[in-house]
C-alpha positions as CSV (number, residue, x, y, z in Angstrom):
1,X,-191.6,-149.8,102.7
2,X,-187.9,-149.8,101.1
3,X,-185.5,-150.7,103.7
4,X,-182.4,-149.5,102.0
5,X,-181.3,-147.1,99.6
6,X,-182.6,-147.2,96.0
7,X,-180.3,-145.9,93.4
8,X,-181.8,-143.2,90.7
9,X,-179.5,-143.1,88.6
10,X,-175.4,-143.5,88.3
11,X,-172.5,-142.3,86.1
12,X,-169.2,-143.8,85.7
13,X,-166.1,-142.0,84.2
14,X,-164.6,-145.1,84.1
15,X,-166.8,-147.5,81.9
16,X,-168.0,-144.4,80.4
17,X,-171.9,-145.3,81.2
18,X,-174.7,-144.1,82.7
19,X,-177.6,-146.0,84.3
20,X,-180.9,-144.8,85.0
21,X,-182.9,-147.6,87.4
22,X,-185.9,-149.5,85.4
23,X,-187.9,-148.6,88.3
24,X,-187.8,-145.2,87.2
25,X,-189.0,-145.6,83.4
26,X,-191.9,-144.0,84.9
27,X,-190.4,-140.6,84.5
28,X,-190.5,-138.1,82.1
29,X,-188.3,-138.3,79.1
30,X,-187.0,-134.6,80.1
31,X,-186.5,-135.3,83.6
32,X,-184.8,-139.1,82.4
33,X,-182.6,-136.7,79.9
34,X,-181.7,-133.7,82.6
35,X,-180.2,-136.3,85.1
36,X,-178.4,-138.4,82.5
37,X,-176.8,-134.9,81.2
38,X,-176.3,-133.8,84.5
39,X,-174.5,-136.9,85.6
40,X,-172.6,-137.7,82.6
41,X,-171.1,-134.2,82.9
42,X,-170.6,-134.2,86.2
43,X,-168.2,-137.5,86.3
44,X,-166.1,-136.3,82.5
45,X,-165.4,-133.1,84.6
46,X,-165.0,-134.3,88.0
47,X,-163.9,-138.1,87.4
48,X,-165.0,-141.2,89.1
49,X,-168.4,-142.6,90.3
50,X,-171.7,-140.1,90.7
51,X,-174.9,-141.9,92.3
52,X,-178.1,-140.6,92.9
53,X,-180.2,-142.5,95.6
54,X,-183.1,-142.2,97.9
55,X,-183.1,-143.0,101.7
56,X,-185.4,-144.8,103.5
57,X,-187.3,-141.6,104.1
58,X,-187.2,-140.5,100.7
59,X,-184.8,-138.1,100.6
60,X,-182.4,-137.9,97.2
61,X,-178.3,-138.1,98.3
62,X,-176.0,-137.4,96.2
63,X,-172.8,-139.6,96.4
64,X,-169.3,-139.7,94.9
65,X,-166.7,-142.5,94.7
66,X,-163.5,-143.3,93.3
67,X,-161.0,-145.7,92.5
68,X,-158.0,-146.0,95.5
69,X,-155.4,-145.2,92.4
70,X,-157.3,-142.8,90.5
71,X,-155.1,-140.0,90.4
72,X,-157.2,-137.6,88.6
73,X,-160.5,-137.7,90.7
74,X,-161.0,-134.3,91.7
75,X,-162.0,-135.1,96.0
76,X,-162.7,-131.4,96.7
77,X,-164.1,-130.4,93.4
78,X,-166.9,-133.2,93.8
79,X,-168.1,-131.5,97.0
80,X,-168.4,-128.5,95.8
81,X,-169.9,-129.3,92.3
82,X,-172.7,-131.6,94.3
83,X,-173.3,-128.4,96.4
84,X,-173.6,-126.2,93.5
85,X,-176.1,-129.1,91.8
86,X,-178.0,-129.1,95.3
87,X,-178.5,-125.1,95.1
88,X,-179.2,-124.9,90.8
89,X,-181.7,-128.3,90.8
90,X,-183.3,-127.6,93.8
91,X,-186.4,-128.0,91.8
92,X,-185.9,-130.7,90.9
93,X,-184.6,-132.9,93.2
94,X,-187.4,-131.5,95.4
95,X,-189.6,-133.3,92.7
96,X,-188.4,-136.1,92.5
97,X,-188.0,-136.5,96.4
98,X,-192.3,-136.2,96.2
99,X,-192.5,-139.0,93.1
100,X,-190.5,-141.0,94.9
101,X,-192.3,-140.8,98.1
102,X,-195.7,-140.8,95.6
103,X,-195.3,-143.6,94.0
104,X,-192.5,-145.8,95.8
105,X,-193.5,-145.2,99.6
106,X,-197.1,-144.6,98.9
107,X,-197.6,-141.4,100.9
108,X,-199.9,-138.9,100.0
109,X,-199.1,-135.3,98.5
């Protein structure tokens, strides 16, 4: 059993890159697509760091950071676009919560 959080995927506005976990190759190429879209647009609009991981338990967190001088990072707008992203991918963060707990914590459906 995993111990500590493991990171989906990740966006940067300020290297301008997204990462998607090798652990996670796994995945569909629509799903892989929809959360590299979905984070890539989520830090050019908001600014700074967006990180997807799972908990121990298996439940996907949503997480923004940002650099101490970055000016531009928009604090409240990041809480209420990860809100809005909660309500309108419900789906599928509920799906990947059960592949995750499928294939990574070994729990049945």
């Amino acid at each position: 059993m995993y111990q500590d959080d493991v990171v989906l995927c990740a966006s940067s506005k300020y290297t301008k890159k997204y990462y998607l976990n090798e652990d996670f190759e796994g995945l569909p190429q629509p799903v892989k697509d929809e959360l590299k879209i979905m984070c890539v647009l989520f830090t050019e609009e908001i600014g700074g760091t967006l990180t997807l991981s799972f908990d121990e338990e298996g439940r996907l967190s949503l997480a923004t950071d940002a650099e101490e001088n970055d000016l531009l990072f928009d604090e409240i707008g990041s809480v209420l676009k990860i809100k809005k992203l909660q309500k309108e991918k419900a789906e599928l963060f509920e799906s990947l919560e059960m592949y995750y707990r499928v294939f990574f914590l070994g729990e049945e459906e």
